[in-house]
Predicted model as a PDB file, atoms N, CA, C, CB and O in Angstrom, pLDDT in the B-factor column:
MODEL        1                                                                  
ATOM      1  N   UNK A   1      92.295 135.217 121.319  1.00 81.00           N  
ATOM      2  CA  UNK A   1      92.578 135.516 119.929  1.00 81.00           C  
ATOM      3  C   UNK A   1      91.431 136.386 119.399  1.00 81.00           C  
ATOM      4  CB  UNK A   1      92.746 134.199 119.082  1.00 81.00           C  
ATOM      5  O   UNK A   1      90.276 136.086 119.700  1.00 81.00           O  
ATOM      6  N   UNK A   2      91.713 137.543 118.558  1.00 94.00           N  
ATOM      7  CA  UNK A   2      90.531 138.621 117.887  1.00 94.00           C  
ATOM      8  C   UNK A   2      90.323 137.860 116.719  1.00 94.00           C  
ATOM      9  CB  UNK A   2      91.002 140.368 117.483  1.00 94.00           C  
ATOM     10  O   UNK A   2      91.206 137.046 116.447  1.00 94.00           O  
ATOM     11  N   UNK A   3      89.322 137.949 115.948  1.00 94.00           N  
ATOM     12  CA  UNK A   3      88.500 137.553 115.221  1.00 94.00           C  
ATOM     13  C   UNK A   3      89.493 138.120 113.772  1.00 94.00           C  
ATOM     14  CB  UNK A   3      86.921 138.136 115.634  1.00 94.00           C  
ATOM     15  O   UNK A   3      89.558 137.592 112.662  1.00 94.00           O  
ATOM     16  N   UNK A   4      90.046 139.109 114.174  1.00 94.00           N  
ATOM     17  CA  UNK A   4      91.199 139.823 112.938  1.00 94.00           C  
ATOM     18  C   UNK A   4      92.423 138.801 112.840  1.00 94.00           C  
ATOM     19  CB  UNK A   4      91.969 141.598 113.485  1.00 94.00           C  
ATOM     20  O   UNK A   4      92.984 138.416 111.814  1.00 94.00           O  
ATOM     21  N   UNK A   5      92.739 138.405 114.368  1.00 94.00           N  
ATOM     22  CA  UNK A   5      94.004 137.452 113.972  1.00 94.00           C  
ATOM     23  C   UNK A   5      93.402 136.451 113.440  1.00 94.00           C  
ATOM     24  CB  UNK A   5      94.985 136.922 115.106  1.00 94.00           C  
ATOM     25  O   UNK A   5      93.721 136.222 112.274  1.00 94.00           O  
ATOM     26  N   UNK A   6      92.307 135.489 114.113  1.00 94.00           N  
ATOM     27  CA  UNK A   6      91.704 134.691 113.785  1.00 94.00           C  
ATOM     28  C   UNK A   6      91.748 134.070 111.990  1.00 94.00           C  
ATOM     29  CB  UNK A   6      90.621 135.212 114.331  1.00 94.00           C  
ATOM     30  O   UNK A   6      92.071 133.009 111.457  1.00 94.00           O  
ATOM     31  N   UNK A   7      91.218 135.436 111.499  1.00 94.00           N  
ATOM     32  CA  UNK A   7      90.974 135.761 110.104  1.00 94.00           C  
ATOM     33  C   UNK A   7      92.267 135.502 109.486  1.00 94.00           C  
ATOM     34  CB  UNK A   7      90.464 137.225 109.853  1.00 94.00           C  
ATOM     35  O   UNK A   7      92.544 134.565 108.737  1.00 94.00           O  
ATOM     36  N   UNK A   8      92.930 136.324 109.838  1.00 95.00           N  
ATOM     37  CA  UNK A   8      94.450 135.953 109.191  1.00 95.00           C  
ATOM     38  C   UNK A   8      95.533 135.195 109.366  1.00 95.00           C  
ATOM     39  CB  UNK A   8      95.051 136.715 109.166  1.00 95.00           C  
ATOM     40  O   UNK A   8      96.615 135.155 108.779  1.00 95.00           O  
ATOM     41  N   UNK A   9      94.903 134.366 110.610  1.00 95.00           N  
ATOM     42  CA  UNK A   9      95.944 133.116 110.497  1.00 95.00           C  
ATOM     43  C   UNK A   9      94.832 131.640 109.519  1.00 95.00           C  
ATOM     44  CB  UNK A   9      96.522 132.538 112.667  1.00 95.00           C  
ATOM     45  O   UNK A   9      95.392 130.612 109.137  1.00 95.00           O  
ATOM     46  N   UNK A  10      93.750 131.810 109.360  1.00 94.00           N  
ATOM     47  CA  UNK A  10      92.844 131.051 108.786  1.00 94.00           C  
ATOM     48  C   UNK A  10      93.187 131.244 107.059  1.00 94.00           C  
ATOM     49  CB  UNK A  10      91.316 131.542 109.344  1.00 94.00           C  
ATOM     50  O   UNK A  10      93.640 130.329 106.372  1.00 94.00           O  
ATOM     51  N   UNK A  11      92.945 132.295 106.666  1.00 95.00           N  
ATOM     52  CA  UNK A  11      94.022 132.934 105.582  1.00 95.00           C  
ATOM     53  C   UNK A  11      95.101 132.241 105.265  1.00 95.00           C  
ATOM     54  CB  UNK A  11      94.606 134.155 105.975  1.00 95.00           C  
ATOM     55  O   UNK A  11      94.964 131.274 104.516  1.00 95.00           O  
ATOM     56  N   UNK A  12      95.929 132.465 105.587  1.00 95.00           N  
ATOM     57  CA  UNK A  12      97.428 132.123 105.840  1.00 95.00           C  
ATOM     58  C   UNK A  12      97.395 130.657 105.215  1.00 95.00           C  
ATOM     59  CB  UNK A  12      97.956 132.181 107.608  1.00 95.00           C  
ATOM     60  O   UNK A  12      97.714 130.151 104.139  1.00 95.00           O  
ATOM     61  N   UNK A  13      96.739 130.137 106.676  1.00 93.00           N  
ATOM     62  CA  UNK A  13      96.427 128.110 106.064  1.00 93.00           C  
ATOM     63  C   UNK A  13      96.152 127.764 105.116  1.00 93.00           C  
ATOM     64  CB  UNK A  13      95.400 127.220 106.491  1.00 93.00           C  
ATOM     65  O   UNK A  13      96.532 126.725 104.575  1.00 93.00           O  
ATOM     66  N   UNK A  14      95.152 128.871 104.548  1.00 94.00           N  
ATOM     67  CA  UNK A  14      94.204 128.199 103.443  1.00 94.00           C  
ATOM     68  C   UNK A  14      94.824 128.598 102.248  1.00 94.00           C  
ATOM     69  CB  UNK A  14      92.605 128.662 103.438  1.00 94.00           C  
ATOM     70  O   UNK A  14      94.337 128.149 101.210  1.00 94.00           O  
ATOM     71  N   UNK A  15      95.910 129.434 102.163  1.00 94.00           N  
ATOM     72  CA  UNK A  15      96.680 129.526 101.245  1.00 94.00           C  
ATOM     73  C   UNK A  15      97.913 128.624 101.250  1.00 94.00           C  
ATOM     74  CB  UNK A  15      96.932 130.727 101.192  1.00 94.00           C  
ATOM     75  O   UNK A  15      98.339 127.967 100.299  1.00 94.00           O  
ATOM     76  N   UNK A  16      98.437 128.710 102.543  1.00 93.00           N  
ATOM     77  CA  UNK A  16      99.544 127.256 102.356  1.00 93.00           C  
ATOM     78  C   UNK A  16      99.122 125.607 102.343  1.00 93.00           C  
ATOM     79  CB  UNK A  16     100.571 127.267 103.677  1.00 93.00           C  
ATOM     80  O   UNK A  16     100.001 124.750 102.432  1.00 93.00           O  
ATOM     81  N   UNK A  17      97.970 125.326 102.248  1.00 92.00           N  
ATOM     82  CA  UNK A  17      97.535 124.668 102.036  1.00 92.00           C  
ATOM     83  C   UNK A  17      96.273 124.084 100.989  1.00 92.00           C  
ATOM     84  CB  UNK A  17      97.641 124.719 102.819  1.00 92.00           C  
ATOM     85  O   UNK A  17      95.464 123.160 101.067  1.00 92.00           O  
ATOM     86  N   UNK A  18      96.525 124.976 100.143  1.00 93.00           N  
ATOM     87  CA  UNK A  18      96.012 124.390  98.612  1.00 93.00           C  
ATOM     88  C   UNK A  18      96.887 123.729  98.086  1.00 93.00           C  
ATOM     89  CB  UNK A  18      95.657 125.353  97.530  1.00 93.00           C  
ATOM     90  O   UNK A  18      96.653 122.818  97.292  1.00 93.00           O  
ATOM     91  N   UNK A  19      98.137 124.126  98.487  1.00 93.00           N  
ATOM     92  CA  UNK A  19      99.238 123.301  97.238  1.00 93.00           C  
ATOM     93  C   UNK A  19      99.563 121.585  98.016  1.00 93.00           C  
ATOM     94  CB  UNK A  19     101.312 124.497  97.053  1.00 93.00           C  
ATOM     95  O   UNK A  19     100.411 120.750  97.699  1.00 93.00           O  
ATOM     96  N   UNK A  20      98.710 121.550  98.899  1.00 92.00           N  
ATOM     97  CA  UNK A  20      99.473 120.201  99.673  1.00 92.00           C  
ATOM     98  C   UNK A  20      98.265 119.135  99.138  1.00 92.00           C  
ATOM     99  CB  UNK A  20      99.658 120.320 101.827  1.00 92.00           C  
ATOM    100  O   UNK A  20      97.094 119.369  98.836  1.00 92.00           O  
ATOM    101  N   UNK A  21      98.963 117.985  99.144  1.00 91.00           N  
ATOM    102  CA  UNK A  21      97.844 116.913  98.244  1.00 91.00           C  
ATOM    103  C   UNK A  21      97.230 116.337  99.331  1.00 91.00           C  
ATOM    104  CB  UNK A  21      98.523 115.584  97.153  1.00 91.00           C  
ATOM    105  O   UNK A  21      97.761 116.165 100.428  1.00 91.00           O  
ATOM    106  N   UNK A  22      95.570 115.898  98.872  1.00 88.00           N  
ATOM    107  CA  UNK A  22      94.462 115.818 100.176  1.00 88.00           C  
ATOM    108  C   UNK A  22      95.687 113.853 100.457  1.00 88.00           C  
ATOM    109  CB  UNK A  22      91.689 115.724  99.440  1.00 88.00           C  
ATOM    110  O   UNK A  22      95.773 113.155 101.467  1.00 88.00           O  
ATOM    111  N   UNK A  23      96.146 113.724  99.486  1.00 88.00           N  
ATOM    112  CA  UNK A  23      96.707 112.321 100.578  1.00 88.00           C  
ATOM    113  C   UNK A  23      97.559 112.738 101.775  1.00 88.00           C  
ATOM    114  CB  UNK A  23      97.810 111.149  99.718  1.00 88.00           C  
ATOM    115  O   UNK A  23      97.531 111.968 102.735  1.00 88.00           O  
ATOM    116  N   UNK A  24      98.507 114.123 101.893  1.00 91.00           N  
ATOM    117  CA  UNK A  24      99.241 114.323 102.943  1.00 91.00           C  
ATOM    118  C   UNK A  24      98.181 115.043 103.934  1.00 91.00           C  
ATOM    119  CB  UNK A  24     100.556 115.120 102.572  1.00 91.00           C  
ATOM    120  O   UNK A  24      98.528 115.256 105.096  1.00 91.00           O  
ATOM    121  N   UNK A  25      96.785 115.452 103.451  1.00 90.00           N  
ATOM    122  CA  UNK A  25      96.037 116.551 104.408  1.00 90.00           C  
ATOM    123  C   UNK A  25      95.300 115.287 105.096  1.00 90.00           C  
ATOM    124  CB  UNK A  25      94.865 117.971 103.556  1.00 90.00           C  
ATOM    125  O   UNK A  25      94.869 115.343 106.248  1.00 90.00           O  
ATOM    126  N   UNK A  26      95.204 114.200 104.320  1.00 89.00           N  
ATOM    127  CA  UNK A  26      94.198 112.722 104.995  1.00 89.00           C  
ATOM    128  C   UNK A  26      95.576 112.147 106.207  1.00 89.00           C  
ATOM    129  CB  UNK A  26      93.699 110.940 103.199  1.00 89.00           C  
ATOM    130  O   UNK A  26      95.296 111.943 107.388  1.00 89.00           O  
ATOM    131  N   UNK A  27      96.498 112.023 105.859  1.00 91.00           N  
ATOM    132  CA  UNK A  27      97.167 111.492 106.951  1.00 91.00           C  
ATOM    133  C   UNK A  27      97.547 112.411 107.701  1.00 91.00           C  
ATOM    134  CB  UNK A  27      98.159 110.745 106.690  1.00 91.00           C  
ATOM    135  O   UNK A  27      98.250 111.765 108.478  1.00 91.00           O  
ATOM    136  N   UNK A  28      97.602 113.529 108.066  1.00 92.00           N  
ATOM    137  CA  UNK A  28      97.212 114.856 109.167  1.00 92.00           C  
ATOM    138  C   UNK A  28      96.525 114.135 109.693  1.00 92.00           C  
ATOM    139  CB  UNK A  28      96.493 116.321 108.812  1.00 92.00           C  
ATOM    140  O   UNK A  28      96.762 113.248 110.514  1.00 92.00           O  
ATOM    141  N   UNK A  29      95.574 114.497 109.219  1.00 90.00           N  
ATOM    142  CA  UNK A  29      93.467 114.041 110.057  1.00 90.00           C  
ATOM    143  C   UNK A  29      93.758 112.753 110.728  1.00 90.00           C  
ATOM    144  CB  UNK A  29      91.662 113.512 108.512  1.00 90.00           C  
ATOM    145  O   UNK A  29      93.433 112.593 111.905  1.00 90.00           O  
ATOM    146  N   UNK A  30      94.367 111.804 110.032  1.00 91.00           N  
ATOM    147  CA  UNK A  30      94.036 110.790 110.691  1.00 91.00           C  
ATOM    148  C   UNK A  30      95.169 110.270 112.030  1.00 91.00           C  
ATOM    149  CB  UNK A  30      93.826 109.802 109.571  1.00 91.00           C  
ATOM    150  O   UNK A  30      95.119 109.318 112.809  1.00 91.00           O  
ATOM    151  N   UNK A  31      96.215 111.452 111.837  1.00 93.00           N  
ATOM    152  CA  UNK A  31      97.003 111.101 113.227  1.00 93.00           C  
ATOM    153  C   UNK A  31      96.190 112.178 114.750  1.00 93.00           C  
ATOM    154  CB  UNK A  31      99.074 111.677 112.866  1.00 93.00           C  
ATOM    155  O   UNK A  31      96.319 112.160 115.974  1.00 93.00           O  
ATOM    156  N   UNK A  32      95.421 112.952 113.811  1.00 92.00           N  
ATOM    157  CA  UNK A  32      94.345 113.034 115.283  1.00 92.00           C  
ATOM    158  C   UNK A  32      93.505 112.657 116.244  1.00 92.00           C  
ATOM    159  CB  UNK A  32      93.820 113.402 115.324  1.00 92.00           C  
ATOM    160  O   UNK A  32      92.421 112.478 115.690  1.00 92.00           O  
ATOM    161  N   UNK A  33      93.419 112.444 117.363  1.00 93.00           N  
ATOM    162  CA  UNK A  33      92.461 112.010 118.134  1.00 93.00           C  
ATOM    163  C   UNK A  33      90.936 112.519 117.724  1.00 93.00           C  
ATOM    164  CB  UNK A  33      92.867 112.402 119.463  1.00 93.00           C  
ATOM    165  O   UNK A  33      90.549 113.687 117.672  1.00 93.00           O  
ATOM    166  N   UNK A  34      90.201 111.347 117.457  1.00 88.00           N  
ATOM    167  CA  UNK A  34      88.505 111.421 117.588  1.00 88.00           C  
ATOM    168  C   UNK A  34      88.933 111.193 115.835  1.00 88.00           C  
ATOM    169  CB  UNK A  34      87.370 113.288 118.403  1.00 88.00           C  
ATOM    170  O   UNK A  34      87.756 111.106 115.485  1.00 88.00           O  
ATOM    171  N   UNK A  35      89.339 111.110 115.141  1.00 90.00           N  
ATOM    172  CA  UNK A  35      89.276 111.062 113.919  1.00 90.00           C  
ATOM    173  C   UNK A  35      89.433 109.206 113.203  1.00 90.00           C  
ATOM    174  CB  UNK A  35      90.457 112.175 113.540  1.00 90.00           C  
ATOM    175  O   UNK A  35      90.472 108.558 113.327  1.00 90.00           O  
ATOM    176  N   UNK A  36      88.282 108.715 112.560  1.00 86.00           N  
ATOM    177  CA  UNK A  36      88.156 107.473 111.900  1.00 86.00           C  
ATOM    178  C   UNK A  36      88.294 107.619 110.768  1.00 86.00           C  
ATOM    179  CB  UNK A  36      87.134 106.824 112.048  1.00 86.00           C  
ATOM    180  O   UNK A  36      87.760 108.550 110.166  1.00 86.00           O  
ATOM    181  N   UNK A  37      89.163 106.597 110.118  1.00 88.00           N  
ATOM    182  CA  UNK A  37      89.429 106.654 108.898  1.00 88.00           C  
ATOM    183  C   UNK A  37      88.806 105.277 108.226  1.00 88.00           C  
ATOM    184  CB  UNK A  37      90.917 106.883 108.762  1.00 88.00           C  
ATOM    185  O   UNK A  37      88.627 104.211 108.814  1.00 88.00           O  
ATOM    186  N   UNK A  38      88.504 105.598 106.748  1.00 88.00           N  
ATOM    187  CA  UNK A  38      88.048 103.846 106.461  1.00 88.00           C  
ATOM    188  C   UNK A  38      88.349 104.092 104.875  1.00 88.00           C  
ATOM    189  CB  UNK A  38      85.966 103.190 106.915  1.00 88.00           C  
ATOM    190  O   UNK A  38      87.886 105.061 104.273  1.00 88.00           O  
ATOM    191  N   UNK A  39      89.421 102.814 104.096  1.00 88.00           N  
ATOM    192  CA  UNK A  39      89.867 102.776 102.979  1.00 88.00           C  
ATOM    193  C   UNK A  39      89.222 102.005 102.671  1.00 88.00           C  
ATOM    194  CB  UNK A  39      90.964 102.671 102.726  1.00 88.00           C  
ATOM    195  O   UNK A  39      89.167 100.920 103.251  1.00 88.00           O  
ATOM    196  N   UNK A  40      88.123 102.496 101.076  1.00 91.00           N  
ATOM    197  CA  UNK A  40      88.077 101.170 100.007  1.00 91.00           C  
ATOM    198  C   UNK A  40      88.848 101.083  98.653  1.00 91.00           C  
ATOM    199  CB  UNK A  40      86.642 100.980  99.533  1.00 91.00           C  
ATOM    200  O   UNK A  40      89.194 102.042  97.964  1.00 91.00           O  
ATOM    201  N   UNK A  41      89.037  99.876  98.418  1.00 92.00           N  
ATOM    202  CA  UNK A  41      89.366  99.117  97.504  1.00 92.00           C  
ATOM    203  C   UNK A  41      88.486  99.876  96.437  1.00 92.00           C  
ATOM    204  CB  UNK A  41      89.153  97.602  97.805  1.00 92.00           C  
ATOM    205  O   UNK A  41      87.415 100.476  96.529  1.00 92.00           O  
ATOM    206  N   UNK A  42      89.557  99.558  95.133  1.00 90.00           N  
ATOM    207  CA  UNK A  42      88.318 100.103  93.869  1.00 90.00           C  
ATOM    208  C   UNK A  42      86.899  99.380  94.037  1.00 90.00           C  
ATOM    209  CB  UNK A  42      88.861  99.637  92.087  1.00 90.00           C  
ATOM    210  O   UNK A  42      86.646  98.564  94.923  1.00 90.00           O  
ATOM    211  N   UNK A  43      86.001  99.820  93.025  1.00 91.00           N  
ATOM    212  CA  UNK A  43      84.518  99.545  93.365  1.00 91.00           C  
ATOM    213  C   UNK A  43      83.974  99.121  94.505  1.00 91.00           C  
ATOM    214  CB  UNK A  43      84.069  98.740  92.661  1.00 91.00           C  
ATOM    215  O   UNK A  43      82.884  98.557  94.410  1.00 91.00           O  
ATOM    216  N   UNK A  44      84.638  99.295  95.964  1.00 92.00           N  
ATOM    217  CA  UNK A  44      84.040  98.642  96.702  1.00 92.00           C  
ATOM    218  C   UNK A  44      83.321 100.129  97.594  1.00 92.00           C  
ATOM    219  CB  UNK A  44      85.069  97.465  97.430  1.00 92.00           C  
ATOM    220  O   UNK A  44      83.736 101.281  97.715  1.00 92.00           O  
ATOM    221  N   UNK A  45      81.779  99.253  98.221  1.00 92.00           N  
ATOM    222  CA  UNK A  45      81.006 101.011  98.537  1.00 92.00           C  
ATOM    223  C   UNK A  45      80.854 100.765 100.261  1.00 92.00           C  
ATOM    224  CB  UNK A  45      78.839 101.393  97.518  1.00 92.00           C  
ATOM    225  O   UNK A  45      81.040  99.641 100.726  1.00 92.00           O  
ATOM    226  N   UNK A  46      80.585 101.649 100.927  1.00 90.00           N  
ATOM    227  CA  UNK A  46      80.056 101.349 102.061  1.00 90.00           C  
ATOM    228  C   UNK A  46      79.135 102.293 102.713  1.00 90.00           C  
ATOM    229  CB  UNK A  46      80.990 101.076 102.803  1.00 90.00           C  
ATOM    230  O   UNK A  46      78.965 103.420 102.248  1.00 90.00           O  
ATOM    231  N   UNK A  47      78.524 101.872 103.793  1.00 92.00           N  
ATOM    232  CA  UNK A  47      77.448 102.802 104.410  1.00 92.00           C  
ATOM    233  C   UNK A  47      78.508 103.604 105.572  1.00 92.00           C  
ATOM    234  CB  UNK A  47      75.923 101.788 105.210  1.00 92.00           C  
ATOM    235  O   UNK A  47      79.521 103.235 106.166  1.00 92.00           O  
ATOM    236  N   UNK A  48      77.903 104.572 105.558  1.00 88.00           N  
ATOM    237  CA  UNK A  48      78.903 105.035 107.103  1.00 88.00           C  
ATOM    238  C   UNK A  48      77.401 105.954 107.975  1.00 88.00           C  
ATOM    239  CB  UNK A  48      80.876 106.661 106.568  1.00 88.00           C  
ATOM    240  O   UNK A  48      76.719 106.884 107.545  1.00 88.00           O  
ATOM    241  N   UNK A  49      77.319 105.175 109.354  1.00 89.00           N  
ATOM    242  CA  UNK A  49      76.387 105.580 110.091  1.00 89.00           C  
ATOM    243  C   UNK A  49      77.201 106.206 111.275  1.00 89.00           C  
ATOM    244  CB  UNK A  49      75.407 104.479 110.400  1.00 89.00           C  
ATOM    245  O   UNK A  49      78.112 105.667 111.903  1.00 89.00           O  
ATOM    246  N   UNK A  50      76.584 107.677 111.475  1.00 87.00           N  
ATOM    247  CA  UNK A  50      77.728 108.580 112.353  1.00 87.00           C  
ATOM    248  C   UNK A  50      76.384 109.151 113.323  1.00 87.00           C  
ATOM    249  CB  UNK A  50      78.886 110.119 111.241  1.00 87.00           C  
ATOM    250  O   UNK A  50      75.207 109.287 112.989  1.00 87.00           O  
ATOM    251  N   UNK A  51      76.919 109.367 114.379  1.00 89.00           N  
ATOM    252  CA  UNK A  51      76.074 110.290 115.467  1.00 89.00           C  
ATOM    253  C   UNK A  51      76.564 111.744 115.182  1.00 89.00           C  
ATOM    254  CB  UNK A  51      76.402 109.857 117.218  1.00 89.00           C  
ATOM    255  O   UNK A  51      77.792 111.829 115.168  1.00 89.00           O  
ATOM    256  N   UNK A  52      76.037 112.654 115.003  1.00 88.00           N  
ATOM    257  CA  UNK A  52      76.925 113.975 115.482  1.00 88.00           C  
ATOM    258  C   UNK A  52      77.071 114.878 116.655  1.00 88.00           C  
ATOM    259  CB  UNK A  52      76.700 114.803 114.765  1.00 88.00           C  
ATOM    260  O   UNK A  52      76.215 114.984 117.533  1.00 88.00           O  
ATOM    261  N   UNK A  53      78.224 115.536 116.623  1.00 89.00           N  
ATOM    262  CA  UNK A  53      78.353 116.223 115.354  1.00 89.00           C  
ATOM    263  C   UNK A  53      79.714 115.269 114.639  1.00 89.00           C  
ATOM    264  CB  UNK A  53      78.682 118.082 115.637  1.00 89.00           C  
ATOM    265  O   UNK A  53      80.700 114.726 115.140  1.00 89.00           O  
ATOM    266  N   UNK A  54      79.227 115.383 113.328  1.00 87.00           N  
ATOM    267  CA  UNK A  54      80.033 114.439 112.564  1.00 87.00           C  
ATOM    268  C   UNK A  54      80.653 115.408 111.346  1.00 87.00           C  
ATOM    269  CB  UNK A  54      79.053 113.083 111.993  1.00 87.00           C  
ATOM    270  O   UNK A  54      79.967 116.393 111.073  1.00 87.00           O  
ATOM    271  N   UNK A  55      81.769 115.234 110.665  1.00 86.00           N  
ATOM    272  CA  UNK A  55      81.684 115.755 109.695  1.00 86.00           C  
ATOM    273  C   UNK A  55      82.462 114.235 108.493  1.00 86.00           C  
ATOM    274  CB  UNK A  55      82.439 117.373 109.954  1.00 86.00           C  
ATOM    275  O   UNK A  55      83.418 113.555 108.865  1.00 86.00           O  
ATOM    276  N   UNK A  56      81.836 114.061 107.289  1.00 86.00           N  
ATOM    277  CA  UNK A  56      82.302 113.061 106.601  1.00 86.00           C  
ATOM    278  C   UNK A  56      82.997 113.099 105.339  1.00 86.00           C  
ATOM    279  CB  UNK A  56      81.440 112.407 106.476  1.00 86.00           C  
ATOM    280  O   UNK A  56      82.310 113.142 104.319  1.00 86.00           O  
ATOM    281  N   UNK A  57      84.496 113.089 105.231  1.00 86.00           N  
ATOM    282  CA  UNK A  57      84.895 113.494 104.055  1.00 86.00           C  
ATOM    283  C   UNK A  57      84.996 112.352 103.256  1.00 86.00           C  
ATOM    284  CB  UNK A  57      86.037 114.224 104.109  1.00 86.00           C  
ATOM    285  O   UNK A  57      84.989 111.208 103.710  1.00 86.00           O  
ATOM    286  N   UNK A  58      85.092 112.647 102.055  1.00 84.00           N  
ATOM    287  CA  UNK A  58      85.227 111.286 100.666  1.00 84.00           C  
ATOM    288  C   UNK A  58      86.514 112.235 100.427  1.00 84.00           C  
ATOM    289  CB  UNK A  58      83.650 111.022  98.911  1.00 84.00           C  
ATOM    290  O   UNK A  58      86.694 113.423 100.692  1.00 84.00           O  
ATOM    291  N   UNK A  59      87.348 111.249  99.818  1.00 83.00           N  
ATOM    292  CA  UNK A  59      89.026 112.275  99.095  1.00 83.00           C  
ATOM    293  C   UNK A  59      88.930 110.961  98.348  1.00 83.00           C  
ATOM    294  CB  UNK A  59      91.031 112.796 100.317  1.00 83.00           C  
ATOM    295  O   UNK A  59      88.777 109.886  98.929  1.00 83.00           O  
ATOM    296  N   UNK A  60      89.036 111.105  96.921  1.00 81.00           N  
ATOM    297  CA  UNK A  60      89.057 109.931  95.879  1.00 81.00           C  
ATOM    298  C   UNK A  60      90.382 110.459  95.290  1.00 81.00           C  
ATOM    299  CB  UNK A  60      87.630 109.776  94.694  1.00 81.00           C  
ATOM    300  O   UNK A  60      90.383 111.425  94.526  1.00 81.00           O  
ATOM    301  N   UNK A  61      91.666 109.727  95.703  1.00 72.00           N  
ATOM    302  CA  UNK A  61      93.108 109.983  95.578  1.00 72.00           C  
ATOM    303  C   UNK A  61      93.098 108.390  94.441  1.00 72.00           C  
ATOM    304  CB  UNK A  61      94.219 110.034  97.459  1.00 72.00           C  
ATOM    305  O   UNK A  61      94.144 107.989  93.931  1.00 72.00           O  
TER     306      UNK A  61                                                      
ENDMDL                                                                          
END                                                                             
């Protein structure tokens, strides 16, 4: 793949995918392999200790 298609299929996504709500983009992610998910309850907090490379999203839906 060239760095031009690259570009414009990255494009593409990131435009069809603003309009999608991070609750349908969180259950994507989480039917992937290597991907952990962890739900809290209102006020409840937690630590999250990761090795990387890690990347850690918060989505407050």
């Amino acid at each position: 793949m060239t760095r031009l298609s690259y570009d414009s299929l990255r494009t593409t996504w990131r435009l069809i995918l603003r309009f999608a709500p991070t609750c349908d983009l969180q259950w994507e992610l989480n039917r992937r392999p290597g991907v952990t998910s962890m739900v809290l309850n209102p006020n409840e907090s937690r630590t999250v200790n990761a090795t990387g490379p890690a990347t850690v999203t918060i989505n407050c839906d």
